[in-house]
C-alpha positions as CSV (number, residue, x, y, z in Angstrom):
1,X,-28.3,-5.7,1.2
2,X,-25.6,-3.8,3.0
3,X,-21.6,-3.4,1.8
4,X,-19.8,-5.3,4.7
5,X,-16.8,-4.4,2.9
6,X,-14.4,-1.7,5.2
7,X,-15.0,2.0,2.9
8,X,-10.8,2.1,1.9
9,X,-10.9,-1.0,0.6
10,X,-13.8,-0.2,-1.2
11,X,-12.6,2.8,-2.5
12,X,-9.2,0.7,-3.6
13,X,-11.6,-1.5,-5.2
14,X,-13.9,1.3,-7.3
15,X,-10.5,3.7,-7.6
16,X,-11.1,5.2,-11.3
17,X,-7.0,4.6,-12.0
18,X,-3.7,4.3,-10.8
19,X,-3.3,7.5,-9.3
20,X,-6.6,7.0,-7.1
21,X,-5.0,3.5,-5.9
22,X,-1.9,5.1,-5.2
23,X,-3.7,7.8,-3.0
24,X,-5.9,5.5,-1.2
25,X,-3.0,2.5,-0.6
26,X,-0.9,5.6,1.0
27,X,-4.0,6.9,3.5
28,X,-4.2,3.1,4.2
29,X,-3.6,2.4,7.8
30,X,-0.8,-0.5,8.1
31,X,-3.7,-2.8,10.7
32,X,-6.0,-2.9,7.3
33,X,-2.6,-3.6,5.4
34,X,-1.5,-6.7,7.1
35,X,-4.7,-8.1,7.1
36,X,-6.2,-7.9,4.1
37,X,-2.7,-8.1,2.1
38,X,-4.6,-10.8,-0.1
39,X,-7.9,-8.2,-0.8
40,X,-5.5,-5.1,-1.2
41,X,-2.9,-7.3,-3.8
42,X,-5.8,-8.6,-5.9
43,X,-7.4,-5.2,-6.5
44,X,-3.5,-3.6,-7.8
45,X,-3.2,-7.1,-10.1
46,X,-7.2,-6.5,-11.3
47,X,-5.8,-2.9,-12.1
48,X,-2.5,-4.0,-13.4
49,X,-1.2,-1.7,-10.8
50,X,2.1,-3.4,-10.2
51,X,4.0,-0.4,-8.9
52,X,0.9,-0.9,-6.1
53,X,1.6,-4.6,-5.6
54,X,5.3,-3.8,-5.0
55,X,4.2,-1.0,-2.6
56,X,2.1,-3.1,-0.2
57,X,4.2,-6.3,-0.1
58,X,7.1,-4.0,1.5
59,X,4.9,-2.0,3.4
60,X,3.8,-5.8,4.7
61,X,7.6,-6.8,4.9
62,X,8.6,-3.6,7.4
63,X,5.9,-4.2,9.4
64,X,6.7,-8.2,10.0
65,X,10.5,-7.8,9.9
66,X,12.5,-8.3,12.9
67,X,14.0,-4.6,14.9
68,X,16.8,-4.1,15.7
69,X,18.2,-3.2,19.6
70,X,16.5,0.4,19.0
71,X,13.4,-0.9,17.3
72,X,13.7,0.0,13.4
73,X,13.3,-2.2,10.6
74,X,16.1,-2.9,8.6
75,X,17.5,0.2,7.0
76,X,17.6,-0.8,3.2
77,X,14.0,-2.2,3.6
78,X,13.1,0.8,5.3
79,X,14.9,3.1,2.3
80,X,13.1,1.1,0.1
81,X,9.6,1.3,1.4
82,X,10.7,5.2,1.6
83,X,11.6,5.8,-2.0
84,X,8.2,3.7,-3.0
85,X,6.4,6.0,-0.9
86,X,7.5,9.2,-1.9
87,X,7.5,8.2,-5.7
88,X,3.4,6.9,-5.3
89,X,2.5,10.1,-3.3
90,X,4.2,12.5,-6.4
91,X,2.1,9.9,-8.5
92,X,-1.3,10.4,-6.9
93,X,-0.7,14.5,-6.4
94,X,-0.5,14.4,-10.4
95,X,3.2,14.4,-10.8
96,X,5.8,11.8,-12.4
């Protein structure tokens, strides 16, 4: 029997810890994130990631919000997804 599942999600799904999570939800490409939100949000809760969970369901809102006339995403959603991002990736490099 074969793995139909997609290898990142996979690897989400067998990550040995947080930090592994957090590396593979940042090399996650945001077409797998919107649709398999569901997949990716059960795997954090399963690992009682919750700094994961709040990671993707921004990542999801900036990618579904409404631009503005020069095509961004709201600014403090966009700040927000930024700080996440830059806290998970000193996370997964070992730091924090």
């Amino acid at each position: 029997m074969t793995d139909s599942m997609l290898p990142i999600l996979r690897q989400l799904h067998d990550a040995d810890g947080d930090r592994a999570r957090a590396d593979t939800l940042l090399r996650m490409p945001d077409s797998v994130m919107l649709k398999y939100h569901d997949v990716i949000l059960a795997a954090c809760r399963r690992g009682g990631f919750e700094v994961g969970m709040a990671f993707v369901e921004l990542r999801v809102s900036v990618c579904l919000a409404v631009r503005d006339a020069t095509g961004l995403a709201p600014v403090d959603l966009s700040k927000t997804l930024d700080h996440y991002r830059d806290v998970m990736a000193e996370f997964a490099r070992g730091g924090a």
